[in-house]
N, C-alpha and C positions, 0 to 999 in steps of 0.2 A: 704076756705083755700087759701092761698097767696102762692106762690110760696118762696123759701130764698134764691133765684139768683135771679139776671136776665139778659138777653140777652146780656150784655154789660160784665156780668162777665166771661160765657160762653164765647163770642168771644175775649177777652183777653188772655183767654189760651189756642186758636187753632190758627196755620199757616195759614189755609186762610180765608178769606173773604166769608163773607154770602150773598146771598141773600134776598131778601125783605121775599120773599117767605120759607125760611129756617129761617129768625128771627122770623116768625110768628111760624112756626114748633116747635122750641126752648125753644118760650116762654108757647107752651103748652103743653111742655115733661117736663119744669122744673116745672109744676101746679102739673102735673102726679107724676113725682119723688119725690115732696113734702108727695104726701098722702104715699105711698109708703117707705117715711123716717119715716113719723110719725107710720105707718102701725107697724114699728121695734123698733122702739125707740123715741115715741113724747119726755120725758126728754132729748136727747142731746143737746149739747150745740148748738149754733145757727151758730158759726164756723164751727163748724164738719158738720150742714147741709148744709151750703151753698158749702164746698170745693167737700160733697159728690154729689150735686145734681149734679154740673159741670161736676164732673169723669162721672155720668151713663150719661148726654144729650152728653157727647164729644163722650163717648163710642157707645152709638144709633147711631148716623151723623157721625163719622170720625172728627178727629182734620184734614186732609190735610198734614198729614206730611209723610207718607208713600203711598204708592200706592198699596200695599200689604191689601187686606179687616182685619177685626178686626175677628179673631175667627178662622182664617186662619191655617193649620197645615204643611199644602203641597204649591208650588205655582211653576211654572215655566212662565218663559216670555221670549217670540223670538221677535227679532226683524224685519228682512225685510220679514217672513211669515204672520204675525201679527197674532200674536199668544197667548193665554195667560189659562191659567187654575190652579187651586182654588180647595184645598181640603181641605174643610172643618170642624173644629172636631164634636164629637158627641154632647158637650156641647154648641156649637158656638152658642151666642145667639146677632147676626148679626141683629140689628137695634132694640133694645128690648131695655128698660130702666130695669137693676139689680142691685142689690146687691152684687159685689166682696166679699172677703174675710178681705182687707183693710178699705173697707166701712163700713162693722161691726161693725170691732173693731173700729175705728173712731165714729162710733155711739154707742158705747159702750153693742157690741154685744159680740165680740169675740168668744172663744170658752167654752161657758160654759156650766157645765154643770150639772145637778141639777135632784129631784126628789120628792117624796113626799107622804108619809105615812100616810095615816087614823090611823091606828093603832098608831103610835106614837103621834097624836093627842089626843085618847081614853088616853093613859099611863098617858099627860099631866096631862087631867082635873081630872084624879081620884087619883093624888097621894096628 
């Protein structure tokens, strides 16, 4: 399985600069976030993978544009104590490659929801 980024598409939509050693990372969180896409949804369309894979490797590494960690609920920062502390939520899932809510649906997940009757099966075949 191929990845439907790659490294170059990631670092186009974060603030800073990677390392040799964080492109190599990168490039095999988006191999990871591929199986993972296809895991939910192998039919989406091949835009909606690659915009999704971006969102979970930015979301695992940090895009650099805050200083504030990703999952974060609480946070204070001092400055000449040097001081700083992080509380973070129950669901914070801080360097993990997921599935949001907007990834979903983008993969054509949303919120659906569905069920499924043997019995209405039985009704089918015998009428």
């Amino acid at each position: 399985m191929s990845a439907y980024a790659t490294v170059t598409d990631v670092t186009d939509r974060m603030v800073r600069e990677l390392s040799e050693k964080e492109q190599t990372v990168v490039s095999n969180l988006l191999d990871d976030a591929a199986v993972l896409i296809d895991a939910f949804n192998v039919d989406a369309s091949t835009d909606s993978k690659k915009i999704v894979s971006c969102r979970m490797v930015i979301r695992a590494i940090g895009d650099g544009s805050s200083e504030i960690p990703a999952g974060a609920t609480q946070g204070t920062i001092s400055a000449l104590g040097y001081s700083q502390t992080w509380t973070m939520g129950t669901n914070a899932s801080v360097g993990q490659l997921y599935l949001d809510r907007t990834d979903k649906a983008m993969l054509g997940g949303g919120s659906k929801i569905g069920s499924y009757s043997p019995v209405e099966e039985l009704a089918r075949t015998e009428a």
